[in-house]
Structure formats: structure tokens, C-alpha cells
N, C-alpha and C positions, 0 to 999 in steps of 0.2 A: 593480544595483538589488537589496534584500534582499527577501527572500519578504515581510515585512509591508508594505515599500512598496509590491510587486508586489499583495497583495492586496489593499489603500487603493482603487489603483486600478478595482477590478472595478465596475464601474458604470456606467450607462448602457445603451441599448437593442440599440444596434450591438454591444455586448461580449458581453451575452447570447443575442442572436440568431448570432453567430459560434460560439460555445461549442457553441449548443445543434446547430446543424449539427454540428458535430466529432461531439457526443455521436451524431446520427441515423446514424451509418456503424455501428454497432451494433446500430441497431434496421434495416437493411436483411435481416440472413438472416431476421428475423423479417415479413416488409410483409404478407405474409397476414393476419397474428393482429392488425398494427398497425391493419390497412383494418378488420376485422370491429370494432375496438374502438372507432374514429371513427363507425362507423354504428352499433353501439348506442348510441353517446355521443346520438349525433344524435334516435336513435329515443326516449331516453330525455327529451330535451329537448323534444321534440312531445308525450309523451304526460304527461308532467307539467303543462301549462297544460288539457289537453284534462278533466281532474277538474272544476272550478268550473265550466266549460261546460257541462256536462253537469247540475250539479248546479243551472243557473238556469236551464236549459230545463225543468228537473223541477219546479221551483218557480214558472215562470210561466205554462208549459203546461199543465201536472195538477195540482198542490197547488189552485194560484190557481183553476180549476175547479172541484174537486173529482173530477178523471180518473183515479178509484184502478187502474184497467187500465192507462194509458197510464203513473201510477206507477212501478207496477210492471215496466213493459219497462225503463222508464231506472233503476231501481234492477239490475236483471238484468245492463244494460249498464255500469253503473261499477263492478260487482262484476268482472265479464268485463276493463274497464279494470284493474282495479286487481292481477286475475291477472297478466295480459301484461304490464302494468308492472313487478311484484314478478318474475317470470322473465328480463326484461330487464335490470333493475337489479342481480340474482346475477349474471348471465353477464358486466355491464359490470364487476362489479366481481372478480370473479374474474379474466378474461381479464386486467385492468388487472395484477394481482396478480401472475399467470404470466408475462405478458411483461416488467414488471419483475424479476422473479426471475432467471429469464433471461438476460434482459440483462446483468444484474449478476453475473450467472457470469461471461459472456464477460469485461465491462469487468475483473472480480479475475483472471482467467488472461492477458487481456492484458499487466495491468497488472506481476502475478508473473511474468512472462517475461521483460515487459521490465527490471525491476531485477536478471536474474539474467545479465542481460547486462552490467551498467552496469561499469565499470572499478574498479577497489580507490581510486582516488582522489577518485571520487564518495562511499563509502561513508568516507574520511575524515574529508571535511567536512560529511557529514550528521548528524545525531542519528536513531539508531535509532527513538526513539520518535515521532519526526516518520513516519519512513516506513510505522509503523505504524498512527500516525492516518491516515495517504492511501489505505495498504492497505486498515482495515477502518471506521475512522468515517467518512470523504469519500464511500468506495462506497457503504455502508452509507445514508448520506443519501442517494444519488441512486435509493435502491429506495423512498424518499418520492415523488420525482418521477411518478415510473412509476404508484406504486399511487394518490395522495392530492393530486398537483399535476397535471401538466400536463393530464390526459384532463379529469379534473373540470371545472377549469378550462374547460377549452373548451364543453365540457358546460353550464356554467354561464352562459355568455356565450351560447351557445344558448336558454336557456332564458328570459335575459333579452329578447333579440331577438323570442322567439313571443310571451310574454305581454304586450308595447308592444305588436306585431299586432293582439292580440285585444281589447287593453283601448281603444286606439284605433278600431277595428274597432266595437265595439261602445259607446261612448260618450268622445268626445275630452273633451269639459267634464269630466265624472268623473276620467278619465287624469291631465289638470293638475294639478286640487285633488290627487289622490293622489298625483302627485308631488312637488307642491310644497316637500317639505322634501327631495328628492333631492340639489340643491344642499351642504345641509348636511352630509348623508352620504358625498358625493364628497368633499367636503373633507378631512373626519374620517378618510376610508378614506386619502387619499393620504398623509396625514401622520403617519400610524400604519403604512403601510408603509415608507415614506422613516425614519423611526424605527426600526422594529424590523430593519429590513434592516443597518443599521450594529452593532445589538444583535447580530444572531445572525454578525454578521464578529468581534466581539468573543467570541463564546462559540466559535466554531470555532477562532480563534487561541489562546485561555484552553483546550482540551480540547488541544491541539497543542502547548503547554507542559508542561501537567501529564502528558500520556503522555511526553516527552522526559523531566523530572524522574522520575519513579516508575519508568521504564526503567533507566534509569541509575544510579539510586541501588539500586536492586534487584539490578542485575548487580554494583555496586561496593561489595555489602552489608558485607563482609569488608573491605577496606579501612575503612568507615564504624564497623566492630566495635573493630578492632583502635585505632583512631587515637582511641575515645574522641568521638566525633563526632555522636555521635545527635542532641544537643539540638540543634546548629545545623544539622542537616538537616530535622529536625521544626518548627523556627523558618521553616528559609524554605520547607517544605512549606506552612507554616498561612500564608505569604503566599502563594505560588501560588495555592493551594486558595481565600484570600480574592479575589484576581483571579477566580476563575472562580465564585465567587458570585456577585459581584457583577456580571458581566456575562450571566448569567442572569437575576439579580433584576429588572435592569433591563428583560430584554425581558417579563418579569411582569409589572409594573409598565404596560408602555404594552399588554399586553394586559386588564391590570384597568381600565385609565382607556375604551381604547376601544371594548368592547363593551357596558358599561353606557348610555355616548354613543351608541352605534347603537339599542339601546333605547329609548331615549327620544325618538330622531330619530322611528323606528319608528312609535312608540306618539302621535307629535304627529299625522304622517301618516293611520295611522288614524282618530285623532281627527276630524281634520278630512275626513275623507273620509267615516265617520258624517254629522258634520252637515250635511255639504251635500249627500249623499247621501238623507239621511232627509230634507229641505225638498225633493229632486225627489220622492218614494215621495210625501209631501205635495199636491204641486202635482200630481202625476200625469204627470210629465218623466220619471220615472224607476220602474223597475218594482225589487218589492223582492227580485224574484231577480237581477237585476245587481246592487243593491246587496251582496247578499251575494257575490253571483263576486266582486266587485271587492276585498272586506275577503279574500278568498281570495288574488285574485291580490295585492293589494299584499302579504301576509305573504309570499307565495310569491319574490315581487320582491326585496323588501330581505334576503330571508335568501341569496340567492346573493352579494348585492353584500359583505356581511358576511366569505362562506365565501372569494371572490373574495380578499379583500386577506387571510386568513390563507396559502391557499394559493399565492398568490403567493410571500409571501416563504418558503413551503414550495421554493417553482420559485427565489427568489430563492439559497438556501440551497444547492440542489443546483447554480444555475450556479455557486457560488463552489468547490461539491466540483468538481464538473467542472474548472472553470478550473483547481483545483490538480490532480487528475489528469491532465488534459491536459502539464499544462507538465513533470510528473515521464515521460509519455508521450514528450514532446517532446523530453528531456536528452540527448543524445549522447554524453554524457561514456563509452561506451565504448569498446574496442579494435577497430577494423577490421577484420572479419576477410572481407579481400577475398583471400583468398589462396584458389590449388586445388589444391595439389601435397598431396597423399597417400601417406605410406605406412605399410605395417601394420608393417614394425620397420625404425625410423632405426638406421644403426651408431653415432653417438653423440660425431664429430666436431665441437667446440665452439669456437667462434674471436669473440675480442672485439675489434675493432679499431678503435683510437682513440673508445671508447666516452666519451660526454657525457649526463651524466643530473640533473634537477634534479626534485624534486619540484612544485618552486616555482621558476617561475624568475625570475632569474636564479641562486637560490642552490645551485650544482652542489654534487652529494655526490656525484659519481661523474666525475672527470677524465681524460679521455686514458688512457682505461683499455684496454689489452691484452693478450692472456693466449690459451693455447689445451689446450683437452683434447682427447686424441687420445684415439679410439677404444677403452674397457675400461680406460684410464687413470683415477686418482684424483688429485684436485686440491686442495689443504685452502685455505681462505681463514682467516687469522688478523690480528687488530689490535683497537685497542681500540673501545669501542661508541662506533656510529658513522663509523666509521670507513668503511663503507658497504659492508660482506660483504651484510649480507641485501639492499639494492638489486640485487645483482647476482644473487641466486635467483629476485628481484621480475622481474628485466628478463628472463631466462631463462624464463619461464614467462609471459612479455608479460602479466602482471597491470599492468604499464606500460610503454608505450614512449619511446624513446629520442630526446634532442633531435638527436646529433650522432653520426657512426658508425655502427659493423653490428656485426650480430652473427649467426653462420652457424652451421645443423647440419648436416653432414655437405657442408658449400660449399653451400650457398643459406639467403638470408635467411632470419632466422623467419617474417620478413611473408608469405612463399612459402607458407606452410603453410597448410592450415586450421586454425584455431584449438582446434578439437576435435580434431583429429591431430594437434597438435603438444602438446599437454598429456597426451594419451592414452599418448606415450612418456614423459612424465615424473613420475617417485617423488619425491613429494616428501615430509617428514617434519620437522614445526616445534619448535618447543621449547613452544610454547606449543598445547596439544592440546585440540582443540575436539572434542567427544563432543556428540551429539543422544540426547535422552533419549527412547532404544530401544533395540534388543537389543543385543549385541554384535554377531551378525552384523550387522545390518542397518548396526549403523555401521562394520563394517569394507565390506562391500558397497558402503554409501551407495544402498541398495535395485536395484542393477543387477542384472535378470534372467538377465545370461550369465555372470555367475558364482557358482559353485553348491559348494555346503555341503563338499564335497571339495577341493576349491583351498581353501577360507579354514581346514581343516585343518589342510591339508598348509603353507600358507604362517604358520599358525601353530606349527607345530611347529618349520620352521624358525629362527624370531624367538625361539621361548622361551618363546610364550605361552600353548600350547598346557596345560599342566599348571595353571595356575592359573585358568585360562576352567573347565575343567573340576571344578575344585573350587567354583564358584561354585552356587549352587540354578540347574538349566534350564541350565547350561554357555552355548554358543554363543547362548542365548535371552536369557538375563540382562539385565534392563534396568539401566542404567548410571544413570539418569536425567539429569537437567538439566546438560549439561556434562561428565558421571560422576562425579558427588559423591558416588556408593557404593565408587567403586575411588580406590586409590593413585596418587600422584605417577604412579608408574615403571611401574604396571598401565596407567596412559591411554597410555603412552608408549610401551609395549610393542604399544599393539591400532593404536596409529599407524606402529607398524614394520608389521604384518600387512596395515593397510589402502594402504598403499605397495607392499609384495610382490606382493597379488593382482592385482593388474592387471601384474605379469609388467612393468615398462618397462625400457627400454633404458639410461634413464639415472637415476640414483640421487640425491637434494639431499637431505643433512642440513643442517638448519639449527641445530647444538648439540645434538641430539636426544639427548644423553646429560647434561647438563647437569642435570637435572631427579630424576635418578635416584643413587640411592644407590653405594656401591663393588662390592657385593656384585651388582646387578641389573644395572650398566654392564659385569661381565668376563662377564655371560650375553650382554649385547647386543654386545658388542663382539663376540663370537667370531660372531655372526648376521650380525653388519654387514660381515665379514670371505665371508661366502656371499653374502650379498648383492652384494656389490660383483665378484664373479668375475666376467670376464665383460662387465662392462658399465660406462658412464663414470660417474664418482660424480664430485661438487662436493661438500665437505663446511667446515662455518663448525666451529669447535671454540674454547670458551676453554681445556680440557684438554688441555695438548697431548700427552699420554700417548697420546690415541685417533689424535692423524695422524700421529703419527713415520715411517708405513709409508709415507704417500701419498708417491708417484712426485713432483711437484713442492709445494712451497707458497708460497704466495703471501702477505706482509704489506704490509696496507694501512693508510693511515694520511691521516685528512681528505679520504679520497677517492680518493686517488693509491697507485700501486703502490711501494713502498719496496725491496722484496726477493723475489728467486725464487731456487728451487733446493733441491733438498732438504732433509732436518732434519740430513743433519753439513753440509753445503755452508753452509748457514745460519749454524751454530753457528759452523764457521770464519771467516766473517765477524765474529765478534764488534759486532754492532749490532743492531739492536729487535729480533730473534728471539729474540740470544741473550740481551738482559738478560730479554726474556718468560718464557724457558725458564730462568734463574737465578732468577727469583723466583716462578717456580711448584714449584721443584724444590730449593731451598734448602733446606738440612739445618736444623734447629732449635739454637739453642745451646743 
């Protein structure tokens, strides 16, 4: 089922009340703060009907007398009311404010954990921009919850509850006539929520599109530059963007039609509670300080029922955030890491046997694959793309696992390992180099406290990088920015050799990692990659095969399957896909 089918769905009483449990396991380290904010809610709702009481004992007892003493105490005492209300009403709405905040810390560090956990094949078939609306618009809505829906709410429904007490309590005939247009209001209110509740599902999927587009087209700017492409990305921006007008406009719309409606319902009510009010003050049925409590309480009445059906579909809104955080909460899509075998340095033994791998299956890109690195040995994987070299650095580092077969470090599965320990031995170094716009340290680091300004020195001296980090303004400080759109090709590729090095691993994965870099910067990396590899097991992908001629065995793959092993003359003697590889990489020019 697709997420907008899945969201269609959200609806009804049972789905919201399920959710909103899910959500209270959040609000449990806080139940102290949650208890204090249900009894102001409450205190707040007693002392808001207790004003017009007050103010028609003052008008029927002393005015209606003429008891300017007696006055005078009940003015003393709605002043006194109106203190202890107004301190009430700060602390209900602050506390609401903190413990939403709050919460909402916790719900974004859960929620951040849990996608850094998620598999590399989750993050295939998602759209970034999507995970970025759940990240920070979906949370971001349910800190409405907290501060402006659900306390209120309850609050309000409180409020409703005491002033029926009082107004019945104090005159039924009256209560009817002033409610008599209730009826109409109820109506109005349901179908203005039932209304605007599919409006605001429309504007959270419309802000869930447009973050996916603007993302994407943002990261894929350069492509969009080069290909001459602007007009037809600004064409379907200004569609987008009209989707997401328009599904705003509309929930405008039924709040312009239905608060004018409640107005007027309002304003009948009081009407008619005047006239038939003022014929008891008349007949002397009615005294004319209820008649005024009563023009009190009913304003006081219909304005929660009003506040009621906007913050509802406030509550309405955050159970559909919730729902979709929950369900990205809920994804399992990643690696198992039920493994406990630990240790602080694997020797670096790598064994693939009768390996089966499909991204998708049933479509294998990786067949009946076997192969083995011994210990401090170099292994080159060559063939054409696709061929499925990078699956097998993917499967090595369980960024995904395996339909069919094993695969062992040192004789025990990878599943054996902890997942953190088994990555922790492994260098890896992509062709494609992703820089966070921060220092250099920090992105050779990746901010880990236990290694320190000496290691990321020394391991860039080793790499080569060490002289041109330094000539940079602030050396090792130098922010790279977004990606490192301040440094070169072969400079991001170089601080990707040093961020591989510092962590000292066992075993070595080039993925092309010279590929990317010029003649001049590949014979400095190569002689690096030559220290590097002393010592410890390397896997290296290369389309140059100038950089693996040395590796101890190679491996040519081809649709999946292994075609050829043995080394670069062993190879060449065969005369077959190595050697035509290496005759048309190495072809003389006529």
C-alpha cells in the first residue's frame, strides 16, 4: 500500500485514539509535569464560569440595593478572581509549552536514531525530502498538540461541562432559550471539521512533495545547469507550488465560511436570550443580574465550542504527524545486528562462498559468487559497470545482506559480529565523496572524541594531504562547506583517504578511489595506497588497471558472475575479458 493510500486512511476515532497512545509513551518520563498541567487545565475551567457569578450576586445583592459596602467586597473578590486566574492561565500555558517542547526533543532524537539505523535500501527508495518533512514539519506539528490542542481542548470541554451546571443550576427556562440555536452550531462545527480535516491531509501531502522536489532539484542543481533544464523544472515547480496553494486556499476558505456561521448562530442566541430574558426582568421571573451572567456565560459557551472544532483538527493534524512518524518509527528495513562477538583487531581473513545477492528480488546481481582474501592480501575486483564489484564492498560492510551463502571474517560469519565492530575494522574509501559542511578535521573525524588532532596529522601526511590542508586559511579547521564545494575533485578524495586511515582498520575497500583524480594526484595516492595496504587485507574496484597490476590475485566479474582469477600476467595469459580490458586501456595510439 503507498504512503498516500496509507494516509486516506487515517480516520476515524479508534485510529486516533491508538496513535495518540503510541504518542503518550513519550509523555510517561514527563507524568509529573503532564498531572500538574491536567489540574491547572481543570482549575482553569472552574475558575473561568465563577467571573459572571460573581458579577450577578454583585448586581442583585448590592447594586439592586443600593449596598455600596457589600459592592465593594465583590468587586475586591473578582479582582482577587481575576489575579489567580491570570497566574493560572501563565503557568497552564507555559507548562503546556515546556512539556511540549520536550517531548518533542525526545520524539526528533528518537526519531534521528532510528533512521540512522535504517539499511542503505530503505534510503533508496525513499526521497530525502520526504524524510525531511517527517523529520522536522510532522514533529514540528505535533509541538501544536502539546502547546494549543489537546490540554486546551480538554480545558474547553471542561469549561463547557461547569457553565451547563451553573446555567441550569440557576435558571433551566433561560439555559434552553440560550441554547436553542446549539443545535445549529453543532452542525456547522462538524462539518467544518470533517471539511477541513481532509484539507489539512491535503496540505501536509502538498508540503511532502514540494520538500521532495526543492530537495532534489537543489542537490541535482548541476545537472539541471549543465543539461539547459531550468525552464522545465521551474514549469513543474509552478505546478507543485499550485498544488500546494491550492490545498491551503481551500482549508481558508472553510475557515472564512465557518466562523462568520458561528457568528451569527452566536449572535441569534443572544438575541433571543435578550428577549426572553428581558420579558422575565419584566414579569419579575427573572432578575436582571442573571440576565446579564447568562449574556456572559452564553458568549463564554459558544466561544469554546468555536475554539473546540479549530483545535481539534489542530489534534486532528498532529494525529496524522504522529501516524506518519510512528510508521517511519515502526520500518524495520534495517540490518540485524544481533550479533556479539567483538574484537578490537580482526586479522582480516575474507571468504565468499556461493554468495546470492539481489537488490530486488528475484533480479540477482550477484551469482554463486566465491572468492577469498587471506590475511594482508590485496584482491582487485575489475569488470564492466554493473557488473556487481560495488554489491560485493555493499555486502562486506552488511550495508545489506545476503539472500543465499556466507560470507566469513577471519572463519565466522559477519552476522557473528556486532555491527559496530564489524565496521569499525573496515576502511572504506568511495569514489563518490561526501564532505559535511565543516572543518576538515571534523569531517575526517566525523566528530569522534578518541581521535585527536595528532592521528588525523600523522595519517594525513601519510595520504599526501597533509601540505595542501595546510596551505588552506585555519589548515585542519577549514570549512569545506556543503559537500566541499571549496576543494577539488582529488582534494575531497585525498581527506577520504585520511578519514579511512584514522581509524587505523584492518581491512582496506577502495571503491575506484582514484578514478576521480588527475595523473599527477593518483602517482601521490597511489604510492599512499601502497602504505596503506602494508600489512592489512585491501579489496580494491579499479577501472585503471595500472593501480592493481600489483594485487596478489584479481578477480573479473561480469553480470554478476565471476569470469576470471589470478593474477595481472596469469590473466593476461589467458588471453580473454582481462586481456581485451587491459588492450584497450593500454592501446598505443596510431
Amino acid at each position: 500500500m503507498s504512503e498516500k493510500t496509507k494516509e486516506t486512511n487515517i480516520s476515524g476515532n479508534v485510529v486516533d485514539i491508538q496513535v495518540l497512545k503510541r504518542l503518550y509513551r513519550f509523555v510517561i518520563p514527563f507524568k509529573k509535569y503532564f498531572y500538574l498541567l491536567v489540574f491547572l487545565t481543570v482549575l482553569t475551567a472552574i475558575l473561568s464560569p465563577a467571573r459572571p457569578y460573581i458579577i450577578q450576586l454583585a448586581i442583585d445583592n448590592h447594586i439592586a440595593l443600593g449596598d455600596f459596602k457589600g459592592l465593594n467586597e465583590m468587586v475586591l473578590l473578582l479582582v482577587v478572581l481575576l489575579v489567580i486566574q491570570a497566574i493560572v492561565q501563565y503557568s497552564q500555558t507555559y507548562l503546556s509549552g515546556w512539556l511540549g517542547q520536550n517531548i518533542i526533543r525526545d520524539i526528533r532524537i528518537a526519531l534521528y536514531k532510528h533512521v540512522l539505523r535504517l539499511r542503505m535500501k530503505f534510503f533508496d527508495n525513499t526521497p530525502i525530502g520526504r524524510l525531511v518533512t517527517r523529520k522536522v514539519s510532522d514533529v514540528e506539528t505535533l509541538s501544536d498538540v502539546f502547546s494549543e490542542g489537546l490540554a486546551n481542548m480538554i480545558g474547553d470541554l471542561l469549561q463547557l461541562i461547569f457553565i451547563l451546571s451553573i446555567m441550569f443550576y440557576t435558571d433551566w427556562k433561560l439555559t434552553l432559550v440560550s441554547l436553542s440555536t446549539l443545535p445549529l452550531l453543532m452542525i456547522s462545527t462538524y462539518v467544518f471539521k470533517e471539511k477541513i480535516k481532509v484539507a489539512f491531509k491535503d496540505v501536509r501531502n502538498a508540503v511532502s512533495n514540494l520538500n521532495s522536489f526543492v530537495q532534489e532539484r537543489i542537490t541535482g542543481m548541476t545537472v539541471i545547469q549543465i543539461f539547459n533544464n531550468e525552464r522545465q523544472q521551474h514549469q513543474k515547480f509552478q505546478e507543485i507550488n499550485k498544488e500546494h496553494r491550492k490545498a491551503h486556499l481551500k482549508s481558508v476558505l472553510y475557515y472564512s465560511i465557518y466562523y462568520p456561521v458561528a457568528e451569527i448562530i452566536q449572535a441569534v442566541g443572544i438575541g433571543l436570550l435578550i428577549w426572553y430574558g428581558s420579558k422575565g426582568v419584566i414579569d419579575g421571573g427573572v432578575t436582571f443580574g442573571v440576565l446579564t451572567a447568562f449574556i456572559m456565560y452564553i458568549q463564554m459557551f459558544f466561544r469554546p465550542i468555536r475554539m473546540i472544532a479549530d483545535r481539534f483538527n489542530t489534534l486532528q493534524m498532529g494525529v496524522v504527524s504522529t501516524e506518519r512518524i510512528m510508521r517511519l518509527l515502526d520500518n524495520e528495513e534495517y540490518i540485524p545486528d544481533e550479533g556479539t562477538r567483538k574484537t578490537d583487531q580482526i586479522k582480516g581473513d575474507i571468504q565468499f562462498k556461493n554468495v546470492h545477492f539481489a537488490y530486488n528480488e528475484p533480479e540477482y546481481v550477484l551469482k554463486d559468487i566465491s572468492f577469498e582474501v587471506e590475511a594482508g592480501k590485496t584482491v582487485a575486483l575489475v569488470g564492466a559497470t554493473g557488473a556487481g564489484k560495488s554489491s560485493i564492498i555493499n555486502l562486506v560492510n552488511r550495508f545489506y545482506d545476503i539472500q543465499k551463502g556466507s560470507i566469513t571474517i577471519d572463519g565466522h560469519d559477519i552476522k557473528e559480529y556486532e555491527l559496530e565492530n564489524l565496521r569499525a575494522n573496515l576502511g572504506i574509501v568511495l569514489q563518490d565523496v561526501f564532505l559535511f559542511s565543516d572543518s576538515i578535521f571534523n569531517n575526517i573525524t566525523l566528530q569522534n572524541p578518541r581521535i585527536k588532532r595528532d592521528e588525523v596529522v600523522a595519517a594525513a601526511k601519510l595520504v599526501g594531504a597533509h601540505d595542501f590542508i595546510m596551505r588552506l586559511p585555519g589548515d585542519y579547521d577549514y570549512n569545506v562547506m556543503e559537500r566541499g564545494a571549496t576543494l577539488s575533485v582529488g582534494q575531497r578524495q585525498l581527506i577520504s583517504f585520511v578519514r579511512a586511515m584514522v581509524y587505523d582498520p584492518r581491512v582496506i575497500i577502495l571503491d575506484e578511489a582514484t578514478s576521480s583524480v588527475d595523473s599527477e594526484t593518483e602517482l601521490m595516492i597511489q604510492s599512499a595506497i601502497d602504505k596503506m595496504m602494508k600489512g592489512r587485507t585491501a579489496i580494491v574496484i579499479a577501472h585503471r588497471l595500472s593501480t592493481i597490476q600489483k594485487a596478489d590475485e584479481i578477480i573479473v566479474l561480469d553480470k554478476g558472475e565471476i569470469k576470471e582469477k589470478g593474477t595481472h600476467a596469469q590473466l593476461l595469459e589467458m588471453e580473454g575479458y582481462y586481456h581485451r580490458l587491459h588492450n584497450m586501456q593500454f592501446k598505443e595510439p596510431v
